[in-house]
NUGU-814806 format. One record per residue: residue number from 1; residue in three letters; y, x, z of N, C-alpha, C, O in turn. Coordinates in steps of 0.001 Angstrom, whole numbers, plus 500000, padded with zeros to 6 digits. Atoms other than C-alpha are relative to their C-alpha. Last residue first. Layout:
BEGIN
   num   residuo      n.v      n.u      n.w     ca.v     ca.u     ca.w      c.v      c.u      c.w      o.v      o.u      o.w
   NUM       ala        Y        X        Z        Y        X        Z        Y        X        Z        Y        X        Z
...
# end
This chain:
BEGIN
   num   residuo      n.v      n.u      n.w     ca.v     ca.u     ca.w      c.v      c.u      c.w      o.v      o.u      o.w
   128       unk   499745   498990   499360   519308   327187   655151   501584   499798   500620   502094   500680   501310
   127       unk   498094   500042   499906   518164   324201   653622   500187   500798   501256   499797   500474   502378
   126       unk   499670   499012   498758   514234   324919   652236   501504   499913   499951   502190   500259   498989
   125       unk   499011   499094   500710   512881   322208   649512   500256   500209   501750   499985   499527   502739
   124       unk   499683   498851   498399   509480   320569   649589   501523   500355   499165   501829   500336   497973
   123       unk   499181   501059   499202   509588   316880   646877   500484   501210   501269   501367   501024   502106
   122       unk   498096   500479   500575   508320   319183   644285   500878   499200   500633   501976   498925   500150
   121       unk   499833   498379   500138   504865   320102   646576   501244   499778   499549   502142   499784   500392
   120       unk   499553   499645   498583   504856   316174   647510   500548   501653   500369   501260   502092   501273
   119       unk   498532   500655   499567   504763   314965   643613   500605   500359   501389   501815   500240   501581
   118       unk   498454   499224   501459   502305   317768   642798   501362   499371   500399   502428   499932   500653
   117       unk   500430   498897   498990   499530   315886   646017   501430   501292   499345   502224   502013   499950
   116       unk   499357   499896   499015   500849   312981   644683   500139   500998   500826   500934   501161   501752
   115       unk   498696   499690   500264   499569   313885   641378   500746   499958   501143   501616   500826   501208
   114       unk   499284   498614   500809   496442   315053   642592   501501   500068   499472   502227   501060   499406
   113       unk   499560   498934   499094   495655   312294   644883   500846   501484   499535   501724   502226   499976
   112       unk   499298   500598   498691   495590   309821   642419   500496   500620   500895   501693   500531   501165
   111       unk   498648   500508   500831   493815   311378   639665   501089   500212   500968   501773   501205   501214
   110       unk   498834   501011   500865   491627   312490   642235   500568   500014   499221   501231   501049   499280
   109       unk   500533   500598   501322   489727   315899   642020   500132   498734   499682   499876   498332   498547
   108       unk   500171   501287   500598   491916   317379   644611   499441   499555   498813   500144   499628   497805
   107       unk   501349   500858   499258   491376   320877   645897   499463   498588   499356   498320   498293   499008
   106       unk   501167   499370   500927   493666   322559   643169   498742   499375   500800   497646   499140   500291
   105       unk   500100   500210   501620   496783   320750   644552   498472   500252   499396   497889   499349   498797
   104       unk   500212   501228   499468   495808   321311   648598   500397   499500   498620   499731   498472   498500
   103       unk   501710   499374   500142   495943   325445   647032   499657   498186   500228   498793   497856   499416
   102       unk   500426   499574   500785   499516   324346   646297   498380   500255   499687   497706   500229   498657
   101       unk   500246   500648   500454   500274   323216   649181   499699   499683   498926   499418   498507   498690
   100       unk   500628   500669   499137   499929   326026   651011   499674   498611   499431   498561   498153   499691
    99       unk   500981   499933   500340   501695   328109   648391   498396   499258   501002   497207   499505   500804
    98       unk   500653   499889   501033   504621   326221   648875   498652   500189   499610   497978   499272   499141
    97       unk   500117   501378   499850   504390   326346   652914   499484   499730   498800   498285   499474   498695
    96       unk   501146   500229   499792   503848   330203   651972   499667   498484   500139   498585   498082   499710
    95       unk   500821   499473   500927   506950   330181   649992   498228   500177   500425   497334   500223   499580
    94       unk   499316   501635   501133   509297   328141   652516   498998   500143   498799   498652   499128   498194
    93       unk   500840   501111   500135   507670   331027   654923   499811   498540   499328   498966   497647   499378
    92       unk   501469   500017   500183   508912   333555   652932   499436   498848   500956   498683   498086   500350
    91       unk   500545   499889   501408   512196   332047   652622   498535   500639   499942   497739   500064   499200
    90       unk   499966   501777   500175   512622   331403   656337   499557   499852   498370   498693   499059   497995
    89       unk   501596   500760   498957   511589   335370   657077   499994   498333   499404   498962   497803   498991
    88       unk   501393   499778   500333   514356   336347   654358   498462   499607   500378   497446   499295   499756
    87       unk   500443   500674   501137   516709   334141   655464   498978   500680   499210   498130   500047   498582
    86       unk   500583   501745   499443   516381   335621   659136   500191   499332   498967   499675   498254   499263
    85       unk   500938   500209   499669   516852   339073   657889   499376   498650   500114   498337   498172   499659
    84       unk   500092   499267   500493   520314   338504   656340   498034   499771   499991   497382   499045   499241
    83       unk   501724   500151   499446   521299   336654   659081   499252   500606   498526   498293   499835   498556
    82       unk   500155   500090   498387   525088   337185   658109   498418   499550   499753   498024   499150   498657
    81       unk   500947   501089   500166   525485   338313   654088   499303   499618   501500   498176   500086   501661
    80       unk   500233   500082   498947   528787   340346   653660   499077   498717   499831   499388   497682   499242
    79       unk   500815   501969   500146   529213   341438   650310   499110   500421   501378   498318   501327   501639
    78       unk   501457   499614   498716   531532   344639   650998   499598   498538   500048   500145   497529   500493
    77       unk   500340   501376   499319   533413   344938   647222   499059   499988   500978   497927   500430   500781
    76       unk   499411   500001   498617   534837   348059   645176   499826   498349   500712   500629   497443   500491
    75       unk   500799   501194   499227   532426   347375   642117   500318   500202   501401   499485   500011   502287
    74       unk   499667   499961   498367   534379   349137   639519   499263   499293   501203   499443   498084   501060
    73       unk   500036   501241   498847   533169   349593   636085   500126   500493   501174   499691   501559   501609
    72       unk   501321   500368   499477   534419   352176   633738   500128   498912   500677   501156   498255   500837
    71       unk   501059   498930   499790   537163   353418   631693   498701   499968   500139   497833   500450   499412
    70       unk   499012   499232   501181   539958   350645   631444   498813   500816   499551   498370   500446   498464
    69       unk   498961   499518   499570   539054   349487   635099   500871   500533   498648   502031   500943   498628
    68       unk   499345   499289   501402   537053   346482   633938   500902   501506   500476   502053   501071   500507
    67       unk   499083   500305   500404   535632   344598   637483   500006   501039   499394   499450   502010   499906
    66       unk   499481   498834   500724   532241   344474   638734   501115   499631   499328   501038   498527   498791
    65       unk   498730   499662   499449   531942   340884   641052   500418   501738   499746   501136   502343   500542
    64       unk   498964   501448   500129   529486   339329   638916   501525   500467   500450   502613   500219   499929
    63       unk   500150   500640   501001   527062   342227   639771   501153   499878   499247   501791   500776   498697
    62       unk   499061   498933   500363   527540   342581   642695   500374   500399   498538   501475   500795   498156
    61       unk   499191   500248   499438   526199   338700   643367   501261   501604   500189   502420   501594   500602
    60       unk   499209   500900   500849   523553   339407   640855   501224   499972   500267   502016   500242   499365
    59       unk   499797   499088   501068   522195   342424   643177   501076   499371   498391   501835   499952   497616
    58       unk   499382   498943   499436   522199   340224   646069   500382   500776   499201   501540   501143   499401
    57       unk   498422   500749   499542   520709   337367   644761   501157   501018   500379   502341   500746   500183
    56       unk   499480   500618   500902   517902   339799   643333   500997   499216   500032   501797   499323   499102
    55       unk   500135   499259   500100   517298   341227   646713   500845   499922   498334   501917   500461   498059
    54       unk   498685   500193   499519   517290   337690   648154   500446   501562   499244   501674   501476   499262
    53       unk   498835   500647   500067   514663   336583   645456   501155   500081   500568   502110   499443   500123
    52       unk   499622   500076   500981   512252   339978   645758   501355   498649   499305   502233   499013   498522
    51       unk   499372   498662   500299   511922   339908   649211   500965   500032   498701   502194   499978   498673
    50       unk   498645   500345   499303   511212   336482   649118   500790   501030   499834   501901   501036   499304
    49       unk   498787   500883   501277   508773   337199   646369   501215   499733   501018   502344   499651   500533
    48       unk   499497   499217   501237   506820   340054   648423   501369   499496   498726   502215   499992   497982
    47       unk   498981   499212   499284   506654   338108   651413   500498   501042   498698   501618   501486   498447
    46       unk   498339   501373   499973   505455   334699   649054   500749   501171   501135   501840   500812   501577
    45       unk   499422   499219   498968   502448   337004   647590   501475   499694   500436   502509   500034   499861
    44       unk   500693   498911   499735   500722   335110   645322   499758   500405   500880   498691   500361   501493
    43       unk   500241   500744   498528   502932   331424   644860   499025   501663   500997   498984   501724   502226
    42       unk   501409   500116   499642   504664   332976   642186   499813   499896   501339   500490   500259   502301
    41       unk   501039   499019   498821   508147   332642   641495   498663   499402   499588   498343   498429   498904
    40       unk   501344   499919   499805   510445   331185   638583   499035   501066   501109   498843   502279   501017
    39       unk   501026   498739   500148   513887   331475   639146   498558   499751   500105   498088   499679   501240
    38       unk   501008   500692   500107   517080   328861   638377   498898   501492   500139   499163   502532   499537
    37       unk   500532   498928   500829   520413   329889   639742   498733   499466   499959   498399   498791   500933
    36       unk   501610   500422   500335   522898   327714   641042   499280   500715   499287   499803   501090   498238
    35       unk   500567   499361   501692   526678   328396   642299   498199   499539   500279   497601   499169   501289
    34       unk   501659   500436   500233   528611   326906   645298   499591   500039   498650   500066   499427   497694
    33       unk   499591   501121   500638   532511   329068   645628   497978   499556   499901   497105   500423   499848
    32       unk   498576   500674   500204   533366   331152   647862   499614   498942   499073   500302   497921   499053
    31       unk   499549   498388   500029   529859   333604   647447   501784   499473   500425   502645   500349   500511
    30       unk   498586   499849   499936   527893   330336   648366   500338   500896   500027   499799   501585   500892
    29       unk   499186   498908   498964   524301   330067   647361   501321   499743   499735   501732   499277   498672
    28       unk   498506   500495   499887   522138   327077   645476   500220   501242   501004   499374   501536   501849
    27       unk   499867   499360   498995   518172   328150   644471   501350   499760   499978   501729   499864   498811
    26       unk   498409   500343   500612   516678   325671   641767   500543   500938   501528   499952   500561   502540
    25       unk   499011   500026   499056   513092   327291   641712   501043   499777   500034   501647   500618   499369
    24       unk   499219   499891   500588   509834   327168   639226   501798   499318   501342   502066   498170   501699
    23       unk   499211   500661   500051   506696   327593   640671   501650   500035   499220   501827   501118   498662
    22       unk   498639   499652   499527   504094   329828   640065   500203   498669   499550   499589   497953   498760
    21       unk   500051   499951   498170   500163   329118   640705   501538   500715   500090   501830   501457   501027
    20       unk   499093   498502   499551   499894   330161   636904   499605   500575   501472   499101   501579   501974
    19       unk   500440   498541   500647   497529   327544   636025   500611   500969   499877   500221   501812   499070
    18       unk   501393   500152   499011   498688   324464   638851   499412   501525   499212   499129   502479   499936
    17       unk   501268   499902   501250   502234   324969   637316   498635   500632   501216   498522   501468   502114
    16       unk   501095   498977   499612   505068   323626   639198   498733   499740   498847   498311   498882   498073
    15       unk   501220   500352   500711   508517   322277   638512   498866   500986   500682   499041   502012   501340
    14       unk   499927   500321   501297   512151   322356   639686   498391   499438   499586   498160   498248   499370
    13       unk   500547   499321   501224   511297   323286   643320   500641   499085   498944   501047   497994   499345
    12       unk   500905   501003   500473   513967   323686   645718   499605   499901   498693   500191   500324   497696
    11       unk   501215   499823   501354   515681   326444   647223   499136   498612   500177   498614   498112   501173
    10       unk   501323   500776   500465   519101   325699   649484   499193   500366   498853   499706   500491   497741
     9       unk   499873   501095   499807   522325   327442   650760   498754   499317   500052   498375   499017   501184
     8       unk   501477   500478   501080   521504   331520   650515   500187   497929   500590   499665   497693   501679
     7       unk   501205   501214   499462   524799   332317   651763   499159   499485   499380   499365   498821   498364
     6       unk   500690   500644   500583   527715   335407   650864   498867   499288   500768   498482   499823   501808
     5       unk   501353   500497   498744   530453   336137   652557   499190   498883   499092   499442   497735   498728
     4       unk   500673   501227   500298   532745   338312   649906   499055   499616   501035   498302   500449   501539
     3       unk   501305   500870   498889   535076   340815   650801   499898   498980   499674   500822   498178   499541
     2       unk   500337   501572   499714   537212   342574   647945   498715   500000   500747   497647   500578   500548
     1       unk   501410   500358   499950   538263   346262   648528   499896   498481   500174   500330   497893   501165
# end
């Protein structure tokens, strides 16, 4: 049985769209080695999407580690992920912060303010 200790490292945004109200996500984890995955979220429901991004990390990360037996796939492997819970809670609130500033996007009828207001939302990132 292969053991893997897996780690949600860092999410930060790539891009954002004011007419969606999703963002676009560079998310870094360690399985042994530092990997990158790009995911578009919505700002909506940020307990529902956290959910949904470690859930999806998780499912990738077995994934990846199915091996050939001749026959079928094998996926003898205990992916060990410590706080587990507690990156989920930190990721939804990294996603409400997001959508927090997000709504402080759509307020602004500056020029001025508006992009800075975009440039400060893409400047958030969550290091776990």
């Amino acid at each position: 049985m292969k053991i893997i200790n897996f780690k949600i490292l860092e999410l930060k945004v790539t891009s954002y769209s004011a007419i969606d109200n999703k963002v676009s996500l560079e998310i870094d984890f360690d399985d042994g080695k530092r990997k990158q995955v790009y995911r578009t979220t919505s700002l909506d429901s940020p307990e529902e999407e956290a959910g949904l991004i470690v859930d999806e990390l998780l499912r990738m990360e077995k994934n990846i580690n199915l091996s050939f037996t001749g026959k079928s796939l094998s996926g003898d492997i205990n992916l060990v992920f410590n706080d587990e819970e507690d990156a989920r809670l930190k990721v939804s609130a990294y996603i409400k912060l997001l959508a927090s500033k997000a709504a402080k996007v759509k307020l602004n009828r500056d020029p001025h303010i508006y992009l800075n207001s975009i440039s400060e939302l893409i400047r958030t990132k969550l290091v776990l």
